[in-house]
C-alpha positions as CSV (number, residue, x, y, z in Angstrom):
1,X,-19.8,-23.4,-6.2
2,X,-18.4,-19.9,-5.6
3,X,-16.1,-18.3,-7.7
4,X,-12.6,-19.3,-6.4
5,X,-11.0,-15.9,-5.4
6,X,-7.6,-14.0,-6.8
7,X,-4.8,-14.8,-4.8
8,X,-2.6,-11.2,-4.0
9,X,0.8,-11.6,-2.2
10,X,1.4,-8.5,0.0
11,X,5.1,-8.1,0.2
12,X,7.0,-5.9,3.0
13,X,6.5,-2.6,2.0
14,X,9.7,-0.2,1.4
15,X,10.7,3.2,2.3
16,X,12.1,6.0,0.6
17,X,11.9,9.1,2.2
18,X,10.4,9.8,5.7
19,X,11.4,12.7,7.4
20,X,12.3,11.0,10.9
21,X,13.5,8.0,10.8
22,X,12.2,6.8,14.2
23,X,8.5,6.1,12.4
24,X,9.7,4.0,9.6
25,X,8.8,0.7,11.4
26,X,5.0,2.2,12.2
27,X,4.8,3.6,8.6
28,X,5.5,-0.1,7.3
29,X,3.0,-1.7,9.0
30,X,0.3,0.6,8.6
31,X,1.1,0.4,5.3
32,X,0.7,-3.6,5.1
33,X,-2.3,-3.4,7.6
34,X,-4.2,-0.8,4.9
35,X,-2.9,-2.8,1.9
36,X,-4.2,-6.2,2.8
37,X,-7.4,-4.7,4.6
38,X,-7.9,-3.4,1.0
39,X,-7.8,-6.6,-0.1
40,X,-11.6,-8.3,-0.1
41,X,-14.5,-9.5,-2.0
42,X,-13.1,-11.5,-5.5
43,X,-9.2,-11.1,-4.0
44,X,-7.6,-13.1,-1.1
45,X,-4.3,-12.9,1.0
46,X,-4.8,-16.8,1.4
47,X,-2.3,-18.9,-0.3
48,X,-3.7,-21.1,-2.8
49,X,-3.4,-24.6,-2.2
50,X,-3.6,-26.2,-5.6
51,X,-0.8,-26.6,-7.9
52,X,-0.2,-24.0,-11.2
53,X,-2.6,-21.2,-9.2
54,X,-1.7,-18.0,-10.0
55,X,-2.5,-14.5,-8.9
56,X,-1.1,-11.4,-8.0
57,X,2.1,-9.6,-6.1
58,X,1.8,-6.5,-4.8
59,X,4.7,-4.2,-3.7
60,X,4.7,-1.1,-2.1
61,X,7.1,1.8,-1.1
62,X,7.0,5.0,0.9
63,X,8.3,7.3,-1.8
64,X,8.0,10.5,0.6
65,X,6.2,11.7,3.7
66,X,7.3,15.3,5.3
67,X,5.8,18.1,6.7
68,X,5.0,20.9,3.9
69,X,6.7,24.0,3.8
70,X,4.6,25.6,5.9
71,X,4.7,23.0,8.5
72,X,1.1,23.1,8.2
73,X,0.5,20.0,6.5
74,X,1.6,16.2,6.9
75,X,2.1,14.5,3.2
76,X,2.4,11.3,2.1
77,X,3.2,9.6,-1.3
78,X,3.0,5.9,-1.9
79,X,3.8,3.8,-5.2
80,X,3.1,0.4,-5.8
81,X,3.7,-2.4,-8.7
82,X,1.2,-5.2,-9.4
83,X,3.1,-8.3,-11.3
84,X,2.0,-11.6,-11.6
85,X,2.8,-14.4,-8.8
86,X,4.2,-16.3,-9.4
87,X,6.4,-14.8,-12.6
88,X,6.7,-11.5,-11.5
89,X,6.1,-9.8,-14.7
90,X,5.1,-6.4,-14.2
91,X,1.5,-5.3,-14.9
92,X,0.0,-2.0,-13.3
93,X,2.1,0.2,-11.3
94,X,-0.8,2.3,-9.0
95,X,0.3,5.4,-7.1
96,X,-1.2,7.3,-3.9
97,X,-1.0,10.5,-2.1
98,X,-2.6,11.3,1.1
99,X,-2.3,15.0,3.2
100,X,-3.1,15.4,6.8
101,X,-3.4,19.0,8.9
102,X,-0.7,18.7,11.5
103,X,-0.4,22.0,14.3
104,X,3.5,22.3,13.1
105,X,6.6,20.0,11.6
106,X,8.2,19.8,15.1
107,X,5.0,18.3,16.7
108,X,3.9,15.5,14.4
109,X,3.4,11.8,16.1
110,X,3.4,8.3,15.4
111,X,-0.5,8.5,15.2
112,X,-0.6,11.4,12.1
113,X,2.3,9.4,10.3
114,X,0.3,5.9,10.5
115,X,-3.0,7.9,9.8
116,X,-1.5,9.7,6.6
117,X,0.5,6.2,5.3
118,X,-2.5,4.6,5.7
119,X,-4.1,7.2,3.4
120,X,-2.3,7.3,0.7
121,X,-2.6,3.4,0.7
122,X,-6.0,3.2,0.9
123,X,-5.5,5.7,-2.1
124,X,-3.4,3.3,-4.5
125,X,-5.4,0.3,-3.5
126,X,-8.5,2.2,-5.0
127,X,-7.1,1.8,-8.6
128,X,-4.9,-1.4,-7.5
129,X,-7.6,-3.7,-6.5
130,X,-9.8,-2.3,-9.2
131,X,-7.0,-3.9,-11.9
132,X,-6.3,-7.0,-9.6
133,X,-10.3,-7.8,-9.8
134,X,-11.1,-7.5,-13.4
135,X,-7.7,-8.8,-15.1
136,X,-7.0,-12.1,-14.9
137,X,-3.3,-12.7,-13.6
């Protein structure tokens, strides 16, 4: 029989600090999307069914994402907690930054802010599924 896999809970990301408020709805679910599409191989975003199970909950906020100074240069950090589902004790607490060249500040789209939120995801998830896959919850 095959190993039964990690159970991670991917709650609704947050948001900080965004520079225009009009991509804070596409900034949250790119973050979700790149979160649980980390999320593979011993871990699962399928509840468990059996009774006592435990696993993992994974939260996530926006902490910034702006143009540089220069306007040159679209930024974007992330910070997530790992506790344990269900208790909820705090465990790991994986962080992510992600840059992206833009032409200027006044000209940036919904496509570069879901491209560079999805980076600096992809980022935390490097060190976050690491943790999630070799410590038992």
């Amino acid at each position: 029989m095959a190993d039964p896999k990690i159970y991670v809970q991917v709650n609704k990301f947050a948001v900080k600090d965004i520079f225009d408020s009009k991509h804070k709805a596409k900034a949250v679910t790119a973050m979700q999307k790149a979160a649980e599409g980390a999320i593979k191989g011993k871990l699962t975003t399928d509840a468990p069914k059996e009774k006592g199970a435990k696993g993992w909950s994974l939260d996530g906020s926006l902490v910034s994402l702006a143009p540089d100074k220069a306007g040159k240069k679209l930024e974007a950090k992330v910070s997530m907690s790992i506790s344990t589902w269900p208790g909820k004790s705090i465990k790991a607490m994986p962080s992510g930054t992600a840059a992206l060249a833009i032409a200027s500040a006044d000209k940036v789209d919904a496509g570069d802010v879901e491209a560079v939120a999805e980076g600096a995801v992809a980022s935390a998830m490097k060190s976050a599924t690491k943790y999630m896959e070799s410590t038992a919850p």
